[in-house]
N, C-alpha and C positions, 0 to 999 in steps of 0.2 A: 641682727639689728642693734643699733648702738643702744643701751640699756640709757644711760644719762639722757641722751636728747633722740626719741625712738621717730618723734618727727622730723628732724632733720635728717634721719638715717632714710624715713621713707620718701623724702620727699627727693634725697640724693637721685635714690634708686628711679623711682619715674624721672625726673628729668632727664637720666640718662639713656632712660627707655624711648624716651621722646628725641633726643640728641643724635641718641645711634641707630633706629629704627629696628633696637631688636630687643627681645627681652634680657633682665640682667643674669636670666638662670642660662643661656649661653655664654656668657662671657668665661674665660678659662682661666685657672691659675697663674697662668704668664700673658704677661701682657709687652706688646713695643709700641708704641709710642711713636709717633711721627709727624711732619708737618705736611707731609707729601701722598697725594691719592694713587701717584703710582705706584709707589712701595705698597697699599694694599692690593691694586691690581694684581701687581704679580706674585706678590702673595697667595691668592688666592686662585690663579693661575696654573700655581706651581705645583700646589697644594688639592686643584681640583675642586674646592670650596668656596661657597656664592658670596657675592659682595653685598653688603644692606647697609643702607644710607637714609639717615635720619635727617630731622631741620639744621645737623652742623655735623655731624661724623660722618666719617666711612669706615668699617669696618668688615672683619672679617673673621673667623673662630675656625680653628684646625683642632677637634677633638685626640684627633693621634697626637701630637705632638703636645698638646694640651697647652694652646699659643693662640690670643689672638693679637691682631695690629690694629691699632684704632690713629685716622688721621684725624687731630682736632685743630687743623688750620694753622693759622700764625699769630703771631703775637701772644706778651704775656698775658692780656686777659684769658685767652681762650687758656692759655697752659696751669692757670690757678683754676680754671671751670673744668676741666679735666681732671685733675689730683682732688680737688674735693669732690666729687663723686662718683671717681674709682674708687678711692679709698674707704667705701661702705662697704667692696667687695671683697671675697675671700683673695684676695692677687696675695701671691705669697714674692714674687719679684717682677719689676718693670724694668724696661730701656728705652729709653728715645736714643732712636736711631736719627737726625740733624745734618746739620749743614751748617759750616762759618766759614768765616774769612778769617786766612792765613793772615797773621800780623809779623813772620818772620822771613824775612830772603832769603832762607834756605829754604822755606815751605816749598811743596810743588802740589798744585789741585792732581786729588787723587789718591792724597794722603791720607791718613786718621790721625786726629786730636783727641785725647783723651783727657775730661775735664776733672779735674780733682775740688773744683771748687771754682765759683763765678762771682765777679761784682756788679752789684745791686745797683744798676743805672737805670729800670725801667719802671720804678718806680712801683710795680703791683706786689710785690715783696713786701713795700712798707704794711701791709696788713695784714704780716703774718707776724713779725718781728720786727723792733728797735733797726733803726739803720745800722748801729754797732753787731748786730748779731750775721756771721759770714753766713754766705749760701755754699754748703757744703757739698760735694755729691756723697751716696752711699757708700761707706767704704767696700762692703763686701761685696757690691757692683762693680764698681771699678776696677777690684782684685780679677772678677769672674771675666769682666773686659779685656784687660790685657792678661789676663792667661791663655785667651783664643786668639788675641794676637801673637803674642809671643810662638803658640802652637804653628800659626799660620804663616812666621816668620812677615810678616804683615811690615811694612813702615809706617813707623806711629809717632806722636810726640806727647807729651804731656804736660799741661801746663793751665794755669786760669783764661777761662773768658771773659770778656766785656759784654752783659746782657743791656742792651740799650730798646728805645723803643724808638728811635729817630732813624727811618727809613734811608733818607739821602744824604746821609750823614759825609758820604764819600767828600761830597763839594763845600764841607763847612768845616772851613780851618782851625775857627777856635775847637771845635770838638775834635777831629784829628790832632792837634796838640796835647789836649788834655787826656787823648787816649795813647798814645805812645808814654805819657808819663807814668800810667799805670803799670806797664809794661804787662801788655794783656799777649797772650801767643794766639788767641783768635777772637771775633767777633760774630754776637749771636744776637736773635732775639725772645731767647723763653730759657735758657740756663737755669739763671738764679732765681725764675719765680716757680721752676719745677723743682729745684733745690730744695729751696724755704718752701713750701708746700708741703712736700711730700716729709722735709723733716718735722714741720710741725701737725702733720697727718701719721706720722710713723705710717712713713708708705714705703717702702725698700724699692728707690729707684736709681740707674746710673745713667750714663749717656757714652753712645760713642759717636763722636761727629766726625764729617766728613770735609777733611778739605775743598770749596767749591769754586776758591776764587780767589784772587791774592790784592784785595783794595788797597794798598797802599802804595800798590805799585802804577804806576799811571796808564800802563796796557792791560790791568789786570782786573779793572770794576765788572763782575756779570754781566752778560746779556743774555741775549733771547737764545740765542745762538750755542751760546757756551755753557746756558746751562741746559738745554737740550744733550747737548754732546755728553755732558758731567752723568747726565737721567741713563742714557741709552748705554754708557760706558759703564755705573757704576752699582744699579741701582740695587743688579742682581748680589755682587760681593757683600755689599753693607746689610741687604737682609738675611740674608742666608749667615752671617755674624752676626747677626743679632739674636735670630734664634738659636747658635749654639754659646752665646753667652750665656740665655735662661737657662741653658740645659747646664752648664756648670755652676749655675749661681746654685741652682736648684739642691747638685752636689753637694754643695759647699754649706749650702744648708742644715743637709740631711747629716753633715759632718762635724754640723753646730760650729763650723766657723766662725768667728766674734763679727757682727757689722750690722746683721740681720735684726729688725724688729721683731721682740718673741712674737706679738701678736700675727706675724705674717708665716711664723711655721708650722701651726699643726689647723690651718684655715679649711673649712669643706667645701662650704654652699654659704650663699647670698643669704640662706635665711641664719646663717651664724655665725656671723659676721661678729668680732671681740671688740672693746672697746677703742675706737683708735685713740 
């Protein structure tokens, strides 16, 4: 329990009891992060482990693997309600496994984007940090990312996101101008407020996103259709990397690699939880 404010630590903890429909002494050491229910479907699936769904999560908890995947919807609000109240729990590494849109005409959906850092368009950021301060991802995530691709020989690219909260943004030109000016390589909607979150939670979190669609191209906005095909083609690769990213981050941990929040390496149980 946070020792400074021991009510907001308890009160983190039920909310999230109430959110995910399960207690917080399930929850595991590694956590993924997603915006998508079927990614915990098959999760759990795969894994042979039950799904339990709260007034806004679904999750799921694989004690062998010591991983659970929690979906908390879309948008940045939901993504700052998510990292402030994981981050009462012992999680020693997170990832949001994601989806965006290719911003480059090389991209091909199907790819992985690997975010190093995101701009603050959506606005739920501002209440963590000065607009001046970047949204950064974890470095020692991102290392533990592209080390499993690399292993996997995987096609990937690396580069900043545009975290916006404006949905149809495809059909609205002044926004499409002023986001080619940024030169973003893809477009999201929770990056930079899981960023800034989790860095000002010291929450050790990275992302690996998933090529899902290429908006800029004028055949290439989503649909019903394409992202069915994207679900059914992809969903299994991107989870199954995602849990062996925690298992290297975990490594990289235990090897005192520089990136890692101390507070998130020698974590047990919910009830001893360090200062974040």
């Amino acid at each position: 329990m946070d020792e400074k404010n021991p009510q907001e630590a308890l009160i983190a903890r039920h909310t999230l009891e109430r959110y995910s429909g399960c207690e917080v002494g399930e929850f595991q050491s590694n956590l993924i992060l997603t915006n998508f229910p079927r990614y915990v479907d098959y999760f759990a699936q795969s894994r042979g482990v039950p799904v339990q769904e709260g007034s806004m999560f679904k999750v799921a908890h694989n004690p062998k693997e010591e991983v659970t995947i929690l979906d908390f919807k879309i948008g940045s609000p939901a993504a700052a309600l998510v990292v402030d109240v994981c981050s009462f729990l012992p999680i020693r590494a997170s990832v949001l496994l994601g989806m965006c849109g290719g911003l480059r005409r090389r991209y091909q959906v199907g790819e992985y984007l690997v975010p190093v850092a995101s701009i603050r368009g959506e606005g739920t950021s501002d209440f963590y940090f000065p607009i001046e301060v970047p949204a950064l991802s974890n470095f020692l995530m991102q290392k533990a990312v592209t080390e499993v691709l690399e292993r996997q020989q995987s096609t990937y690219h690396i580069g900043i996101t545009y975290t916006t909260n404006m949905r149809f943004w495809e059909f609205n030109e002044e926004f499409k101008t002023r986001l080619k000016m940024t030169k973003a390589q893809g477009i999201e909607m929770e990056c930079a407020t899981l960023f800034a979150a989790s860095y000002k939670r010291k929450f050790t979190l990275g992302a690996l996103l998933l090529i899902s669609d290429l908006p800029l191209n004028q055949d290439g906005i989503k649909t019903k259709g394409s992202s069915q095909m994207v679900f059914e083609k992809y969903t299994a690769d991107h989870v199954e990397k995602g849990v062996q990213i925690l298992q290297v981050a975990r490594e990289m941990q235990s090897k005192k690699v520089k990136g890692a929040y101390h507070r998130n390496l020698n974590q047990s149980s919910p009830e001893t939880v360090e200062n974040p």
